[in-house]
C-alpha positions as CSV (number, residue, x, y, z in Angstrom):
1,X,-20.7,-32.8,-12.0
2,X,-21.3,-35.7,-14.1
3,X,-22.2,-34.9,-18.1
4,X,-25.8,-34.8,-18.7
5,X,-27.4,-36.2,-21.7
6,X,-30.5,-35.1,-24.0
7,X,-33.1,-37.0,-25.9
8,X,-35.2,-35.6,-27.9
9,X,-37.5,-36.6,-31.1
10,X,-37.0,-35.5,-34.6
11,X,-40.3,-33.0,-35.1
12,X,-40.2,-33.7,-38.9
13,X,-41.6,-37.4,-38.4
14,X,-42.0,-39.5,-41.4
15,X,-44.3,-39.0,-44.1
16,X,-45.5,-41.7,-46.2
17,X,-45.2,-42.0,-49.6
18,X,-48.0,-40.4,-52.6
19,X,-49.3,-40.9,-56.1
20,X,-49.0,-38.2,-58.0
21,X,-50.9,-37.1,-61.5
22,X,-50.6,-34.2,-63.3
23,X,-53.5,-31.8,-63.8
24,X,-52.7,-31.1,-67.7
25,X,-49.8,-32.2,-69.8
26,X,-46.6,-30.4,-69.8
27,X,-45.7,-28.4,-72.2
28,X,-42.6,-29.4,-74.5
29,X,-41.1,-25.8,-74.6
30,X,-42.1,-22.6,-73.0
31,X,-40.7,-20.5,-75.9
32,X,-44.3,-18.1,-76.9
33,X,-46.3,-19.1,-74.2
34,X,-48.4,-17.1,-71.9
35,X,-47.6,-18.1,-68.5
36,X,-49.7,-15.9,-65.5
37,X,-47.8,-15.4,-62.6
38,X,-50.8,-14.8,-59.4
39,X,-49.2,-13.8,-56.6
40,X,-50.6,-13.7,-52.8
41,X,-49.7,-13.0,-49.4
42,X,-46.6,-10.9,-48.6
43,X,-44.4,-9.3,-51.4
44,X,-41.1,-9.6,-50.0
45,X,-40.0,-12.4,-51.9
46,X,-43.1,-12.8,-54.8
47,X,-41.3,-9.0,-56.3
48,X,-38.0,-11.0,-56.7
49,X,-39.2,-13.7,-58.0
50,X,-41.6,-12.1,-60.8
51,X,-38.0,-9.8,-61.7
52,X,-36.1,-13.1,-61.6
53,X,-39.0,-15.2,-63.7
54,X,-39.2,-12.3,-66.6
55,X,-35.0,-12.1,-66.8
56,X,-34.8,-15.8,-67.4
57,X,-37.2,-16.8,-69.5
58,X,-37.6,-13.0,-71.9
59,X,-39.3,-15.1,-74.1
60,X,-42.5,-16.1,-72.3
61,X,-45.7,-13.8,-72.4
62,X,-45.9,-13.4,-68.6
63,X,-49.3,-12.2,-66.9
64,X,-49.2,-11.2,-63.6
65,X,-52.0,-10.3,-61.1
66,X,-51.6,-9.7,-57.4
67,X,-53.2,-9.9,-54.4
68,X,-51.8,-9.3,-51.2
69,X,-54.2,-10.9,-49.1
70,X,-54.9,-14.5,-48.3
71,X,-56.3,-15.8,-52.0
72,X,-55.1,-15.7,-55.3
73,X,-56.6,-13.8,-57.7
74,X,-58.7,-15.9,-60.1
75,X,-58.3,-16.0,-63.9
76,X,-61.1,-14.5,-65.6
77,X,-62.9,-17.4,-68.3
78,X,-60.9,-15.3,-71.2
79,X,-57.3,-15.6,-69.3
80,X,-58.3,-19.1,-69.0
81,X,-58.7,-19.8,-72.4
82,X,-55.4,-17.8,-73.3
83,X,-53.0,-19.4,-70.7
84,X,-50.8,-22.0,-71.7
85,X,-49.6,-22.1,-67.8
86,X,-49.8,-20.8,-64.1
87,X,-47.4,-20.0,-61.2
88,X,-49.0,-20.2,-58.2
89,X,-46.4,-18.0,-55.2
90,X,-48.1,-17.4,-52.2
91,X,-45.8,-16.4,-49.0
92,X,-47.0,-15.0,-45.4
């Protein structure tokens, strides 16, 4: 039986280059800031990554709001003002 041989295409495909422009500066040290940690979809990795986030960095104010559905919860117009910062983790 002679050796058969399979072709097939790379699903990834090529993606083109982008631009890409920050939203607000960054911030030169996270040392005293409030950072808010919102947090949707399924919890089985968001609950290690909020332990993991507050072990690393003790020193940020961290704010954390969860939702477990399929949107974030939005920050209230006082949280706005407050926040230096947001973490966006969203997992299904």
């Amino acid at each position: 039986m002679a050796e058969k041989v399979y072709k097939c295409l790379n699903p990834v495909g090529t993606q083109e280059p982008v631009d890409t422009y920050p939203l607000a500066p960054r911030l030169k040290t996270l040392d005293g800031k409030t950072i808010h940690l919102s947090i949707c979809g399924e919890p089985d990795i968001t609950i290690p990554l909020e332990k993991r986030l507050k072990g690393d960095y003790p020193n940020i104010n961290w704010t954390v709001k969860k939702s477990y559905g399929t949107y974030p919860v939005k920050l209230s117009e006082e949280e706005r003002k407050t926040t230096d910062g947001v973490i966006l983790g969203v997992c299904w």
